[in-house]
PyMOL CGO cylinders between C-alpha atoms (Angstrom):
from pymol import cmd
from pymol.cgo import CYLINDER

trace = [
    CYLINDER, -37.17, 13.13, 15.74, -35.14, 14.73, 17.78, 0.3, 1, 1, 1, 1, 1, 1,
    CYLINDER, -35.14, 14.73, 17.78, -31.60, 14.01, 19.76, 0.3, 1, 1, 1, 1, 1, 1,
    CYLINDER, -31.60, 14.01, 19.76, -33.12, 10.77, 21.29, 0.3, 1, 1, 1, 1, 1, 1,
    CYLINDER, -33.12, 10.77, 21.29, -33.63, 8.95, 17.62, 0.3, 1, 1, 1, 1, 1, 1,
    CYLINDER, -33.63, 8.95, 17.62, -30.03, 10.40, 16.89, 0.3, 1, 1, 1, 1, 1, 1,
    CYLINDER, -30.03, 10.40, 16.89, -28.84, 8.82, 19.77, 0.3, 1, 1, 1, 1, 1, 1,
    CYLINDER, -28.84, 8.82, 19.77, -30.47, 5.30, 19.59, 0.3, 1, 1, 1, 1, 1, 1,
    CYLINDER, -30.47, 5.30, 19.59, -29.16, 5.59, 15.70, 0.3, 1, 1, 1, 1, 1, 1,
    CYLINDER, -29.16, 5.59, 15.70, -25.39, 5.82, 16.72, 0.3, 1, 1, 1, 1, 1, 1,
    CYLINDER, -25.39, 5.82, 16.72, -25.98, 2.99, 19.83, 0.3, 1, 1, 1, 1, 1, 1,
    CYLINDER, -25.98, 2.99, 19.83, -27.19, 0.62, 16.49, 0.3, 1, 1, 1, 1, 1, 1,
    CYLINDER, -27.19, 0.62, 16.49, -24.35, 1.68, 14.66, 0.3, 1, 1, 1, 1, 1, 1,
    CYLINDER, -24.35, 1.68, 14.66, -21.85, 1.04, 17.47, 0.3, 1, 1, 1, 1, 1, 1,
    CYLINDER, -21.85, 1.04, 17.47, -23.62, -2.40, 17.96, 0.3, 1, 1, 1, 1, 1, 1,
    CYLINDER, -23.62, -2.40, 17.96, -23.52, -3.36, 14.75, 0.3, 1, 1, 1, 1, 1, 1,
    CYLINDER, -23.52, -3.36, 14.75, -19.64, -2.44, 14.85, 0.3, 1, 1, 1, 1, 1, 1,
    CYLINDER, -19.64, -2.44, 14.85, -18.99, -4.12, 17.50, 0.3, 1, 1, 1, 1, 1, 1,
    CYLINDER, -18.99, -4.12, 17.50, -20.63, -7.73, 16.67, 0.3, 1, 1, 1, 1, 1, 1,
    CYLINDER, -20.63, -7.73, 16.67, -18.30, -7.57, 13.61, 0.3, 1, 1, 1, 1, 1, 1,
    CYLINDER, -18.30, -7.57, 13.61, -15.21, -7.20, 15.15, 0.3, 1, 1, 1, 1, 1, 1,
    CYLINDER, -15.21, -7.20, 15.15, -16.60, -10.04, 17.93, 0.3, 1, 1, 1, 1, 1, 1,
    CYLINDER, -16.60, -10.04, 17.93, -17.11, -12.17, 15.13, 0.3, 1, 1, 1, 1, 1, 1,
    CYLINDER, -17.11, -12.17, 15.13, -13.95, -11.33, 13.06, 0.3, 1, 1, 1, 1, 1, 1,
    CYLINDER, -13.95, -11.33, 13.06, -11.70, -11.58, 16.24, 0.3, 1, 1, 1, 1, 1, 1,
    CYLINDER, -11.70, -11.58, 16.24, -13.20, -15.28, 17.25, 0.3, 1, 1, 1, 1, 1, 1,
    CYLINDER, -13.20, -15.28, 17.25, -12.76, -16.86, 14.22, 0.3, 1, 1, 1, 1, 1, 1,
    CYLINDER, -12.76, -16.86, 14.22, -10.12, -19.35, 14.34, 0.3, 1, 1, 1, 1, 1, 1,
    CYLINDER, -10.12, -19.35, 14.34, -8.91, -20.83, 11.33, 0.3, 1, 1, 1, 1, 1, 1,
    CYLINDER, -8.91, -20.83, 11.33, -10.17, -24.40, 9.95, 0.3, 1, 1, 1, 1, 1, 1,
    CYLINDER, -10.17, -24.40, 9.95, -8.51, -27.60, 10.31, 0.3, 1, 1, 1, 1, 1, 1,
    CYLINDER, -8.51, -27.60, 10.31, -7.65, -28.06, 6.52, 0.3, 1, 1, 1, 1, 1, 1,
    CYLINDER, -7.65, -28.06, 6.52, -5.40, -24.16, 6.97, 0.3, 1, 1, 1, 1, 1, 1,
    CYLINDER, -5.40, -24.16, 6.97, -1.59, -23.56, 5.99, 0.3, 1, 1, 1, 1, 1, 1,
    CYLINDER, -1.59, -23.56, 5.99, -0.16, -24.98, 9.28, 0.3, 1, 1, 1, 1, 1, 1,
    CYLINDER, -0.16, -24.98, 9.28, 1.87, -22.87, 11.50, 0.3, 1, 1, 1, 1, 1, 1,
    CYLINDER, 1.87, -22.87, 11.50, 5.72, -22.35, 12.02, 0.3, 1, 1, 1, 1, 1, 1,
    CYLINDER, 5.72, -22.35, 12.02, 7.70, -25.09, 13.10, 0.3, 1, 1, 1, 1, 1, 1,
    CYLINDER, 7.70, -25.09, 13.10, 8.58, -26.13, 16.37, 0.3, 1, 1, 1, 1, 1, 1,
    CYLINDER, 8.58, -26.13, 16.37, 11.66, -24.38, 17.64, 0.3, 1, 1, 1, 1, 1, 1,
    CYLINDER, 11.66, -24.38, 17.64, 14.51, -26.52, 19.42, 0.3, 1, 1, 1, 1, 1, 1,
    CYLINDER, 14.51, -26.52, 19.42, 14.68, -25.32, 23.17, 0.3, 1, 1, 1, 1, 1, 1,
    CYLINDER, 14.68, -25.32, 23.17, 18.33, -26.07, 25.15, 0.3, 1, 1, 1, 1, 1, 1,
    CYLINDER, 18.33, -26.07, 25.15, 18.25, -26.96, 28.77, 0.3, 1, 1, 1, 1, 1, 1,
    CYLINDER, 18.25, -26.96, 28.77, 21.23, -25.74, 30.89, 0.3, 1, 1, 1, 1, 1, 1,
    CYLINDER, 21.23, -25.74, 30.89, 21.71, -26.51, 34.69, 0.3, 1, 1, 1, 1, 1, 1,
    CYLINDER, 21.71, -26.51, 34.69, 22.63, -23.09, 36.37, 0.3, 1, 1, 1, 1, 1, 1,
    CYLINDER, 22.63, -23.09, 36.37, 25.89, -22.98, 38.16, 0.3, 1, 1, 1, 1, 1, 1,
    CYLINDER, 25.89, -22.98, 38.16, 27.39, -20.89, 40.71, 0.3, 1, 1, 1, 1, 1, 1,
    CYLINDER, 27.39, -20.89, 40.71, 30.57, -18.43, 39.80, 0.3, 1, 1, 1, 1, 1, 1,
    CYLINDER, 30.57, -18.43, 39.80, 32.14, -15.55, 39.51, 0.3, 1, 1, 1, 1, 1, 1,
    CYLINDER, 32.14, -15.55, 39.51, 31.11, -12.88, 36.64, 0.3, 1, 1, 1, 1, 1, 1,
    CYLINDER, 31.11, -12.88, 36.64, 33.08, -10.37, 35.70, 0.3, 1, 1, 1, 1, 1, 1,
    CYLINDER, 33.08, -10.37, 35.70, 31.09, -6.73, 36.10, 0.3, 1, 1, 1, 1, 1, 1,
    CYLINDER, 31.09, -6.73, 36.10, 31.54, -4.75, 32.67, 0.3, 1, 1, 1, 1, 1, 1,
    CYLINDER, 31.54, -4.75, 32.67, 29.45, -1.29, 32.27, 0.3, 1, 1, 1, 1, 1, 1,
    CYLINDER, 29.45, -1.29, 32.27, 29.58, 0.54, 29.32, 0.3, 1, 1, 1, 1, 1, 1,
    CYLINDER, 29.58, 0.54, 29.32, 28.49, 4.08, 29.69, 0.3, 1, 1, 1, 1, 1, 1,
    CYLINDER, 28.49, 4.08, 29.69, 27.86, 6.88, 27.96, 0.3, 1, 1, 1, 1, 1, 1,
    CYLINDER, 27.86, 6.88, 27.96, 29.68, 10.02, 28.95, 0.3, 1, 1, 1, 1, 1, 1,
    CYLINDER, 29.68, 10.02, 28.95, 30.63, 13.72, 28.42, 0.3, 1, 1, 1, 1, 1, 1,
    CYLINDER, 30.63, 13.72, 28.42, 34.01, 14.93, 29.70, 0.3, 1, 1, 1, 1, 1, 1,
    CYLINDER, 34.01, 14.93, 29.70, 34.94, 18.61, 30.18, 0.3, 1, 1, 1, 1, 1, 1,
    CYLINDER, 34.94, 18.61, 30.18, 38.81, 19.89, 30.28, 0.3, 1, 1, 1, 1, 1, 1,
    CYLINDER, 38.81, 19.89, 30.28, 40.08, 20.52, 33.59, 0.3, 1, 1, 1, 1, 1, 1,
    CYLINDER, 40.08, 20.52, 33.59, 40.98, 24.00, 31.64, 0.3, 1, 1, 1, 1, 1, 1,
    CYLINDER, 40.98, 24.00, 31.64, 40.71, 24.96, 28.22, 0.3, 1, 1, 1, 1, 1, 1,
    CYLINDER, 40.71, 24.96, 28.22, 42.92, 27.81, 26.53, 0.3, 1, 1, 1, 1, 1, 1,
    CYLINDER, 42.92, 27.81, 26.53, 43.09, 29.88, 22.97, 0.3, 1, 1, 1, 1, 1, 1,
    CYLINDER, 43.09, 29.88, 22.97, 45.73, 29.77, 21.14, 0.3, 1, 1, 1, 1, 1, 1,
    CYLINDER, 45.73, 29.77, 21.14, 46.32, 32.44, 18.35, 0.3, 1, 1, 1, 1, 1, 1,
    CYLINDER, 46.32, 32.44, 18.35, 49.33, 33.13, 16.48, 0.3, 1, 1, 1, 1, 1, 1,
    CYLINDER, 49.33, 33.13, 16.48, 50.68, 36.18, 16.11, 0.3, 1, 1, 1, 1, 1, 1,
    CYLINDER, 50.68, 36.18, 16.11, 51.90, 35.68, 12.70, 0.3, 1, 1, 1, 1, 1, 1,
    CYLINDER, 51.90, 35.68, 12.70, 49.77, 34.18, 9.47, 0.3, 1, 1, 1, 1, 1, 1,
    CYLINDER, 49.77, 34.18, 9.47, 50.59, 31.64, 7.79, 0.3, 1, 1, 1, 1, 1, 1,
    CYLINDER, 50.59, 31.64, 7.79, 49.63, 27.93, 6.77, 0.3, 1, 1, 1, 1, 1, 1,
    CYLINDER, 49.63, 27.93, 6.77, 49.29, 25.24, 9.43, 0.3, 1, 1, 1, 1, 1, 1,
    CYLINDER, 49.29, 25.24, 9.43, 52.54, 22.54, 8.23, 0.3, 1, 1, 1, 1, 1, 1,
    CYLINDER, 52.54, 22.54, 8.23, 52.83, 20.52, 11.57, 0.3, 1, 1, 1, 1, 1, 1,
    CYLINDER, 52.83, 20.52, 11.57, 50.96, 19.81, 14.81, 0.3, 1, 1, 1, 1, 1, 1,
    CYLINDER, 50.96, 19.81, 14.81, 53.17, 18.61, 17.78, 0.3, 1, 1, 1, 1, 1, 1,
    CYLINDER, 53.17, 18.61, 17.78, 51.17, 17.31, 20.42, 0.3, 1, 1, 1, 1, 1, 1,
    CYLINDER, 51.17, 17.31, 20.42, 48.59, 14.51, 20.32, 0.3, 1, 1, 1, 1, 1, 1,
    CYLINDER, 48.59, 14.51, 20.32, 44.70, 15.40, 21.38, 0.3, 1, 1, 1, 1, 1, 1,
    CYLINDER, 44.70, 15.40, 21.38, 44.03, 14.68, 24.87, 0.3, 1, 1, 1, 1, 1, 1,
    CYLINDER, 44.03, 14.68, 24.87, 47.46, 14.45, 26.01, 0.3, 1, 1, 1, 1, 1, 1,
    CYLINDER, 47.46, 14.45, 26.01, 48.49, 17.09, 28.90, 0.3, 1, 1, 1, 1, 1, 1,
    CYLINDER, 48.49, 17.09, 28.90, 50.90, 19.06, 27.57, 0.3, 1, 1, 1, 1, 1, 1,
    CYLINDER, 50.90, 19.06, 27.57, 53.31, 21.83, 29.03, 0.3, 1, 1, 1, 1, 1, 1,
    CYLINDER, 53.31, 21.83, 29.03, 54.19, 25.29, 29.55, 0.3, 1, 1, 1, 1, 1, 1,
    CYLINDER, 54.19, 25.29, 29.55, 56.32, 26.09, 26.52, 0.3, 1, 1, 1, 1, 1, 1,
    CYLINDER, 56.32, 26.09, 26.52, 55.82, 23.09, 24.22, 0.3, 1, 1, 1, 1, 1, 1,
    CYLINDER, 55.82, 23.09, 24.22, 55.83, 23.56, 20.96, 0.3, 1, 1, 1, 1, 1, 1,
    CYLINDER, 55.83, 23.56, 20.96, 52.00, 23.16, 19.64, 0.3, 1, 1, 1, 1, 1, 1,
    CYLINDER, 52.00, 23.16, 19.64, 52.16, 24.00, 16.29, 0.3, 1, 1, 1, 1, 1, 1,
    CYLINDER, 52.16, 24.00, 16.29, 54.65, 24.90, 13.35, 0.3, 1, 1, 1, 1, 1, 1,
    CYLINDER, 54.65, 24.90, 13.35, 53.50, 27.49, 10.91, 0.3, 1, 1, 1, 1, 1, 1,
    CYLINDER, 53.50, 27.49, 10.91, 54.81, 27.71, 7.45, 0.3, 1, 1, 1, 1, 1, 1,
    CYLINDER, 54.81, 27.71, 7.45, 58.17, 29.96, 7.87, 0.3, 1, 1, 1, 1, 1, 1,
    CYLINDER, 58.17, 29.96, 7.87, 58.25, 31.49, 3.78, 0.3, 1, 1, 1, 1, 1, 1,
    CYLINDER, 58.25, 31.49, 3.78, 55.61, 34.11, 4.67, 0.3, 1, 1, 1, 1, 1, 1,
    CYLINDER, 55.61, 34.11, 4.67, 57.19, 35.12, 7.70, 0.3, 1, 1, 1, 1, 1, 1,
    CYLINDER, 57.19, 35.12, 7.70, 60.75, 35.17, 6.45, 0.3, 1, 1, 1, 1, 1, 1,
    CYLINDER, 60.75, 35.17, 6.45, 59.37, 37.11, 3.15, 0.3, 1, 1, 1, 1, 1, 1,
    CYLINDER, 59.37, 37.11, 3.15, 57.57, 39.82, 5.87, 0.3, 1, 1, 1, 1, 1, 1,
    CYLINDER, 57.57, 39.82, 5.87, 60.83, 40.41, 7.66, 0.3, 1, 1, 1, 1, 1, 1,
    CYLINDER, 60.83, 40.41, 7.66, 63.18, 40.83, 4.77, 0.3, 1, 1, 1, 1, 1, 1,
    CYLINDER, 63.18, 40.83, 4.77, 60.57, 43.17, 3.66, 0.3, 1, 1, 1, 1, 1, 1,
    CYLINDER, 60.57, 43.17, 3.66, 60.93, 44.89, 7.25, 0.3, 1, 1, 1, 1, 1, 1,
    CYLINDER, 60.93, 44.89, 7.25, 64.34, 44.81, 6.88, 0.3, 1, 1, 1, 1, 1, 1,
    CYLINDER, 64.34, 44.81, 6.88, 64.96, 46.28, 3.02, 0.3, 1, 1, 1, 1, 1, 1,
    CYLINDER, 64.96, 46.28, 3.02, 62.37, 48.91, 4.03, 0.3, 1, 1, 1, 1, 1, 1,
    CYLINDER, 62.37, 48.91, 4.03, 64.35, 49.74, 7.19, 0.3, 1, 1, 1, 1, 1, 1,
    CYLINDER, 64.35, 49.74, 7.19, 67.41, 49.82, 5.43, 0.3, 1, 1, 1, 1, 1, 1,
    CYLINDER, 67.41, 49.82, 5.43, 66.10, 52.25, 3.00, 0.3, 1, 1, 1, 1, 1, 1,
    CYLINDER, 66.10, 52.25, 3.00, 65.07, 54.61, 5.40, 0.3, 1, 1, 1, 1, 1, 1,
    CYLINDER, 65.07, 54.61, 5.40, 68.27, 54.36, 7.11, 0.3, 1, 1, 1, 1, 1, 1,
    CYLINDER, 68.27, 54.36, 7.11, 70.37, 54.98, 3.66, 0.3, 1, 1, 1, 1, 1, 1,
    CYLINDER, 70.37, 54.98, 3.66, 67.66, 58.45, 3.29, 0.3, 1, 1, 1, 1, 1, 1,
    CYLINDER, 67.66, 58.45, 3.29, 68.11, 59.77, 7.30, 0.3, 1, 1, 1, 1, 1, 1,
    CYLINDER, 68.11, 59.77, 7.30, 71.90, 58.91, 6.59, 0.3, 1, 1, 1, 1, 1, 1,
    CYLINDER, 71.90, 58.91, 6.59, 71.73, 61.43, 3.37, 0.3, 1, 1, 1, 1, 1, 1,
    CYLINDER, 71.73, 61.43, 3.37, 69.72, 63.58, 4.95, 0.3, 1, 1, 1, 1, 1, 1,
    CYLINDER, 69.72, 63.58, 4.95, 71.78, 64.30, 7.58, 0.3, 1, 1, 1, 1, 1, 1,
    CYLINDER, 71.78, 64.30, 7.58, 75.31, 64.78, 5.62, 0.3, 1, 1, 1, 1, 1, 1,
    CYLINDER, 75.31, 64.78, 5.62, 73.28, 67.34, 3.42, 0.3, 1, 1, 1, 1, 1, 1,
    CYLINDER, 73.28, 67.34, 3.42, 71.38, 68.53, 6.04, 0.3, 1, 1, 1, 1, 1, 1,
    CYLINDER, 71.38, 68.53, 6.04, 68.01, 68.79, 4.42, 0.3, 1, 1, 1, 1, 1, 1,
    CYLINDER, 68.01, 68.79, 4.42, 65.22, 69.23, 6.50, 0.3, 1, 1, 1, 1, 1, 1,
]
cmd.load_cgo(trace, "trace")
């Protein structure tokens, strides 16, 4: 027994397989079986000549003709946004409005800090003490 009985085993097997699916794939069902879908209505149209109107929907990526980064030099909350996206807009519109409290609080701090070291140069200079 060697590779030729192995062989001639597997053609058998593959024979065997084969007639069954032969035999399961011709069967057709009886006369008495569950009878099929019903017939579907089919409409009859004559074709006509005309115009049709050409419509393409596509599927695209746009890029900005130029694209900038806007930063603000101050921080604060976002309150307002005055242009619409995708609209052009121009050189010195105003983009954004940022909450003004913070601000305002950081320059009267600025200020009352300034002043103080005004009032103590001022002192220091009519006592002269260096």
């Amino acid at each position: 027994m060697g590779r030729s009985s192995f062989v001639q085993r597997e053609f058998r097997r593959f024979l065997v397989a084969l007639m069954l699916v032969v035999d399961v794939c011709g069967r057709t069902e009886s006369p008495g079986g569950p009878p099929g879908p019903p017939a579907q209505a089919v409409v009859v149209e004559t074709a006509e000549r005309r115009d049709v109107p050409i419509v393409v929907d596509l599927v695209a990526r746009t890029e900005a003709a130029a694209e900038v980064a806007i930063r603000a030099n101050v921080e604060g909350r976002l309150v307002e946004t005055c242009f619409q996206e995708g609209h052009m807009v121009q050189k010195g519109q105003t983009l954004f409005r940022i909450d003004p409290r913070r601000c305002d609080s950081d320059v009267q701090l600025a200020q009352s800090r300034w002043r103080e070291r005004r009032r103590i140069w001022r002192w220091r200079m009519s006592n002269s003490v260096w």
